[in-house]
C-alpha positions in Angstrom: -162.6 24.9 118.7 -159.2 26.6 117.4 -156.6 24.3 116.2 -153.8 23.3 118.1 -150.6 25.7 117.1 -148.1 24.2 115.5 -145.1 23.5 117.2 -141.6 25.4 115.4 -138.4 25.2 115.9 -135.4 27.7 115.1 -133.1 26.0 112.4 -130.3 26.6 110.7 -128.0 24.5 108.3 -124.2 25.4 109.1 -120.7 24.0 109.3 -119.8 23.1 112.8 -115.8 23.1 114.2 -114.6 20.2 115.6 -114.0 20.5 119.4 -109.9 20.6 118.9 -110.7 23.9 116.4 -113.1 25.5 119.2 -110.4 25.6 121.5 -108.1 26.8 118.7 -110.0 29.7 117.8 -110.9 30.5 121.1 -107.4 30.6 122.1 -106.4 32.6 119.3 -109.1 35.5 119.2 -110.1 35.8 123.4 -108.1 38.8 123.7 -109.5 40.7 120.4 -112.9 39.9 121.5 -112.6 41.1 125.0 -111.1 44.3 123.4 -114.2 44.9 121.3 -116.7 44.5 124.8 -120.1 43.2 123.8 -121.2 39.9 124.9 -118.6 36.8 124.1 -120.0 33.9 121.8 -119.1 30.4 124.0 -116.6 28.6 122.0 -119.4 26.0 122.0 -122.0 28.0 119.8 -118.8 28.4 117.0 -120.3 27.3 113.7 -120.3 29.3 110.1 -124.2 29.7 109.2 -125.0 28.0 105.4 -128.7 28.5 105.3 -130.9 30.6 107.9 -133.9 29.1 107.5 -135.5 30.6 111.3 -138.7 29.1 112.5 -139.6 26.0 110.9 -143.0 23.7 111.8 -141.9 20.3 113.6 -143.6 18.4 110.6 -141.1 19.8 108.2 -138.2 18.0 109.5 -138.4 15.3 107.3 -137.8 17.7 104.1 -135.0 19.3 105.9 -133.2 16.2 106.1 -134.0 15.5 102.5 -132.5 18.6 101.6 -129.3 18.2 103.6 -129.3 14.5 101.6 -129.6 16.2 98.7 -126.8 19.0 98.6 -123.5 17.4 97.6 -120.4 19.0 97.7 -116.4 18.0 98.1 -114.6 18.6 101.4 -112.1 21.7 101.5 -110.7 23.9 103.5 -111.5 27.3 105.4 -108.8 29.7 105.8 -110.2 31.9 108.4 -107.7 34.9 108.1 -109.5 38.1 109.7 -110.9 39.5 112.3 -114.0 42.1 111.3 -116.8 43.5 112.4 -120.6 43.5 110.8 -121.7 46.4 111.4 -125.0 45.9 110.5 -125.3 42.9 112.7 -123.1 44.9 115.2 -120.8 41.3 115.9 -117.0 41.1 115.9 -116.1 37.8 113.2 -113.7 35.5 112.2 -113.8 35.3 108.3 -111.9 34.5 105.4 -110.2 36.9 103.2 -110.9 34.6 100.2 -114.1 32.4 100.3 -113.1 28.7 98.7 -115.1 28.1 95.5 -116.2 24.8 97.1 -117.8 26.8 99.5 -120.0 28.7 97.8 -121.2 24.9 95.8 -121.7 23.7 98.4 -124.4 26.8 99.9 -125.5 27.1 96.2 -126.2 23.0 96.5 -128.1 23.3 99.8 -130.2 26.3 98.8 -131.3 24.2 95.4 -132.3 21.4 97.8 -134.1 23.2 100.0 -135.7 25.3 97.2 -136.7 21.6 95.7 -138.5 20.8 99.3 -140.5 24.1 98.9 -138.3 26.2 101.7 -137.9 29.8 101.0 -134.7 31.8 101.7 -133.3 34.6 102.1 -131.7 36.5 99.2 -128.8 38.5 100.5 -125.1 37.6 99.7 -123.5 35.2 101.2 -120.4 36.0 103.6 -119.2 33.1 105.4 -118.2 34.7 109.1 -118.0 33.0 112.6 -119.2 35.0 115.3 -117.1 36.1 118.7 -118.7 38.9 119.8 -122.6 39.8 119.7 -123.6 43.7 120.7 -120.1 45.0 120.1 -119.6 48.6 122.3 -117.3 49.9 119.9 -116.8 48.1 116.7 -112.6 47.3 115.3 -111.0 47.4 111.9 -110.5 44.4 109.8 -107.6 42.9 111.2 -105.3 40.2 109.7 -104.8 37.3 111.6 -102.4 34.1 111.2 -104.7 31.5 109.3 -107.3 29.4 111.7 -107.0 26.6 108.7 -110.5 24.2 109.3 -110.6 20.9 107.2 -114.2 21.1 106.4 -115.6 17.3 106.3 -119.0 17.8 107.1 -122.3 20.2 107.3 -125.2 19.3 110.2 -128.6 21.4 110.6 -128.8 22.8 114.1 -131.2 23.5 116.4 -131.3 27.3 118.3 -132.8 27.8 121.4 -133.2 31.0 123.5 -132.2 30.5 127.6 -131.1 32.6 130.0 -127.5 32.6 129.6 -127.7 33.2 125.2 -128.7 30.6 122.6 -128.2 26.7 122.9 -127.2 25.0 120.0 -128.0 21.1 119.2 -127.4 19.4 116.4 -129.9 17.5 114.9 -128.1 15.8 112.1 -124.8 16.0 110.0 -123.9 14.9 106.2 -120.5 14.0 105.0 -118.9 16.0 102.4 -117.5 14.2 99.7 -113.7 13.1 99.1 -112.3 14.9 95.6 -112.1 11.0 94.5 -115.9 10.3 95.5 -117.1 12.7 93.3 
């Protein structure tokens, strides 16, 4: 007898927009995404991705929450300032022109914890985008926009599921960033 395969899920560690900053953003860049034609992210799945960690065994929750425990960092703020397109991912993004320094601790934090709890990830630069447009049919030039400015307060590890109508997203747990006086 074989044994039973584990069950996985597809996780990833991200910052996640308050509802009121959905709308926002959704409001501000509908028109430049319908330009671009592709298909249109629901304001729902907006999120910035920290750590990609793809598909992760059920039983390795428990580290992953750890991890998430583990990664301190102060709140800030995201300017998100531009409009671009990845090519190589072929989306249209929302990005900053300037990624905050508390930013990058805070991705350099996680990726020590989840180092720590044996996870391995990838090693490619990181470039803090939120996607609007998946399969683009003709990519656009970096635009400038006016600022989308996002109070950052929190991080939370998410859950992806493929349906019919384009991935699900659930969170399955969120961390407080850190006051500047807390620290």
């Amino acid at each position: 007898m074989g044994d039973l395969p584990t069950r996985t899920r597809r996780l990833f560690f991200a910052l996640w927009p308050a509802p009121a900053l959905r709308r926002a953003i959704e409001h501000d860049t509908r028109a430049l995404a319908r330009r671009s034609g592709g298909r249109i992210v629901p304001a729902r799945n907006f999120h910035v991705t920290l750590a990609f960690l793809g598909s992760v065994a059920e039983s390795r929750l428990a580290d992953l929450v750890r991890a998430g425990g583990a990664a301190r960092a102060p709140r800030f703020e995201l300017s998100l300032d531009r409009v671009q397109t990845l090519p190589r991912a072929n989306v249209l993004c929302l990005a900053p022109s300037v990624t905050p320094i508390e930013l990058r601790r805070l991705v350099d934090a996680l990726r020590v914890a989840l180092e720590a709890e044996g996870f391995e990830l990838e090693r490619r630069p990181f470039r803090p985008h939120l996607t609007l447009v998946r399969r683009l049919n003709r990519p656009m030039p970096t635009l400038p926009l006016p600022p989308v400015v996002w109070p950052v307060e929190e991080f939370v590890l998410v859950e992806s599921r493929t349906a019919a109508a384009g991935s699900e997203y659930e969170v399955l747990a969120r961390w407080p960033l850190w006051t500047q006086d807390a620290l």
